[in-house]
N, C-alpha and C positions, 0 to 999 in steps of 0.2 A: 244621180242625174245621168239618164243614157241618152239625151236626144237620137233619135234617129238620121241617120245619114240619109242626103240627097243633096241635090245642085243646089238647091236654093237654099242648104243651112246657112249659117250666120255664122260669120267667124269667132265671135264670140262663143255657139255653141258646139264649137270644131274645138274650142280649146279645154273645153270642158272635159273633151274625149281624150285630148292630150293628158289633162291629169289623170282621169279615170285608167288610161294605160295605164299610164306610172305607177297608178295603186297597186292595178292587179296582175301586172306584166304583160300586155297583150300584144301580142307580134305579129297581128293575120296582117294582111297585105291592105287588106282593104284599110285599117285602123292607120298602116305607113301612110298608106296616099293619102289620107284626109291629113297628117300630120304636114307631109310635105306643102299643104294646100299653105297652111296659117303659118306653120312657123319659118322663121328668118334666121335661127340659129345656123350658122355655117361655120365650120372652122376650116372648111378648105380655101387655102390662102392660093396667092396666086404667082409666087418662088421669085417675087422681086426682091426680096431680101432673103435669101435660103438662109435655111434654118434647121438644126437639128437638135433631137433629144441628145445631151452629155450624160444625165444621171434622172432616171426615175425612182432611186433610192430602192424601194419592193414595191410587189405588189400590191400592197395596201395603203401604198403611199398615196395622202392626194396634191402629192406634187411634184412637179418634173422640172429640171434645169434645162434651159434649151439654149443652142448659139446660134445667136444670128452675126452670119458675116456680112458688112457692110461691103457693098458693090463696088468701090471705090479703093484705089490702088492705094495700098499704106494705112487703111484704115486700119482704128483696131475692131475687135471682137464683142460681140455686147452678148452678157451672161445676164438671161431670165428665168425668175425660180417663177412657175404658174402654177395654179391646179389642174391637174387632169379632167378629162371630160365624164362629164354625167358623175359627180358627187358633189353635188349642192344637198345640204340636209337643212335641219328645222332651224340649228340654232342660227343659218345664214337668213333665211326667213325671217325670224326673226329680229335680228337686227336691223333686216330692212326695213321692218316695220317700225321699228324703235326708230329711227332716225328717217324715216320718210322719204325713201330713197329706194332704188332696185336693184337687184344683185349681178347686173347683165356683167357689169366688169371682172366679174370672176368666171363667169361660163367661160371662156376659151380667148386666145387672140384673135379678132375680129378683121376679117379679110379687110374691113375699109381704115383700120391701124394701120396695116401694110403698105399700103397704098398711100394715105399721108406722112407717113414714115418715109417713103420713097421720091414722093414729091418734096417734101421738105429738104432730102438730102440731097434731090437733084439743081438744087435753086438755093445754094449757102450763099447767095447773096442778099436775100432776101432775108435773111437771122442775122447780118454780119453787125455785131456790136449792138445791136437790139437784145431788152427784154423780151422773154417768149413766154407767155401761157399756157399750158395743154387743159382744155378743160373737157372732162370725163375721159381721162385717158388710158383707163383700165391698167394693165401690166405696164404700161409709160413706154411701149418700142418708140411712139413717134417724139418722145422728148428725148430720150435717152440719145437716140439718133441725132439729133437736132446739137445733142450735147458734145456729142463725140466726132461729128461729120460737119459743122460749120463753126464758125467765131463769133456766138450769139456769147453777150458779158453775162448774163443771167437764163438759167430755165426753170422755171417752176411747173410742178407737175403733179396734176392734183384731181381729185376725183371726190363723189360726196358720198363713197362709201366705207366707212373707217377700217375696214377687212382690206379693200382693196387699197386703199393708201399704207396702211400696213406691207405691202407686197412692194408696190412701189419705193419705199425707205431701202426696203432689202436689196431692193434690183439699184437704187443708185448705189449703195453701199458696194456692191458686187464689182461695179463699172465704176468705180472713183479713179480708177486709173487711166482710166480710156478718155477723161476728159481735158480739155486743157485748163492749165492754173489758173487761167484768164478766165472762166469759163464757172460761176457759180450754179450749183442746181441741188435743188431740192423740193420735197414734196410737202403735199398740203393738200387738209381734208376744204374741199369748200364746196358751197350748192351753188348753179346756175343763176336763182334767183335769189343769195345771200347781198348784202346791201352793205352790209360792214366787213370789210378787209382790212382789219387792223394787223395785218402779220405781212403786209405788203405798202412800204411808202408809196406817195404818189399815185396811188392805184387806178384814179381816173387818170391820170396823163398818162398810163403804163399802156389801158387796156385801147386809149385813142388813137396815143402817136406811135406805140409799138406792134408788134405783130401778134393777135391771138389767132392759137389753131383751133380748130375745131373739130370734127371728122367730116361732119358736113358741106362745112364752109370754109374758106381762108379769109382772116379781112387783116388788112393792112392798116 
């Protein structure tokens, strides 16, 4: 499938051109701009939580440890192991398909994490002694945060894709110290439209009278 490029393609058939790159490597300029048109993929953040690579292990690692310092005097330090950019392969594919779900939480940290991560650490009053929800939280910076920068009694942090809730176990794991005693968290695979929460008491008064985030949205 090569549709031919012009104004009126279909972003649908923009994307087609996006995979067909991918197959066969294509680099001209013209093949960028059409990519730039559809896709949303960004991982240029915006340094409200600066953040650096510690360990990309080698080069054929596809994963990097990065530190983000919290902006906040005395905070500590939050250690996230991600995958590097551009190595998504088949078997990720796949299991997206196995479980009917997309793999976007593994492509990169997502500038609008940053930014909820940053709002949320600006407003600890807003978590204070509240359960908190992250739902689709990819690598979890905006709970992990949430865990370490405010006095929320519980954070759950959870995503519906089993690779990336995997990452997420790692990263509280990493940061278990960074949190207070008071201060329980932990992850959890769950879908947006899942109905039973049985790995969560009360979970309609949790998600009503408590705070869930979202990236989109905040609701109280």
């Amino acid at each position: 499938m090569d549709p031919t490029f012009s104004s009126s393609s279909t972003s649908s058939s923009l994307r087609w051109r996006i995979l067909r790159q991918a197959l066969i490597h294509r680099s001209d300029s013209q093949t960028q701009a059409e990519i730039k048109r559809v896709t949303r993929k960004s991982t240029q953040g915006f340094n409200l939580i600066p953040c650096q690579v510690v360990d990309s292990s080698s080069e054929d690692s596809r994963e990097a440890s990065l530190c983000y310092s919290i902006p906040i005097a005395a905070s500590p330090k939050l250690y996230l192991t991600q995958r590097v950019d551009n190595c998504s392969d088949l078997n990720d594919f796949e299991i997206s398909n196995r479980h009917n779900i997309d793999n976007t939480g593994l492509v990169c940290q997502w500038p609008s994490e940053e930014v909820l991560a940053y709002f949320c650490m600006s407003q600890p009053d807003r978590f204070r002694g509240k359960r908190v929800i992250e739902l689709g939280s990819g690598y979890g910076l905006a709970g992990l945060v949430i865990a370490a920068a405010t006095e929320a009694s519980q954070v759950v942090i959870s995503d519906g894709n089993p690779q990336v809730v995997n990452y997420i176990k790692r990263n509280i794991e990493s940061n278990s110290m960074a949190f207070s005693n008071n201060t329980s968290v932990k992850a959890m695979e769950l879908h947006w439209n899942q109905h039973e929460l049985s790995e969560l008491t009360n979970t309609r008064r949790l998600l009503l009278q408590n705070t869930v985030i979202r990236k989109d949205n905040i609701l109280s």
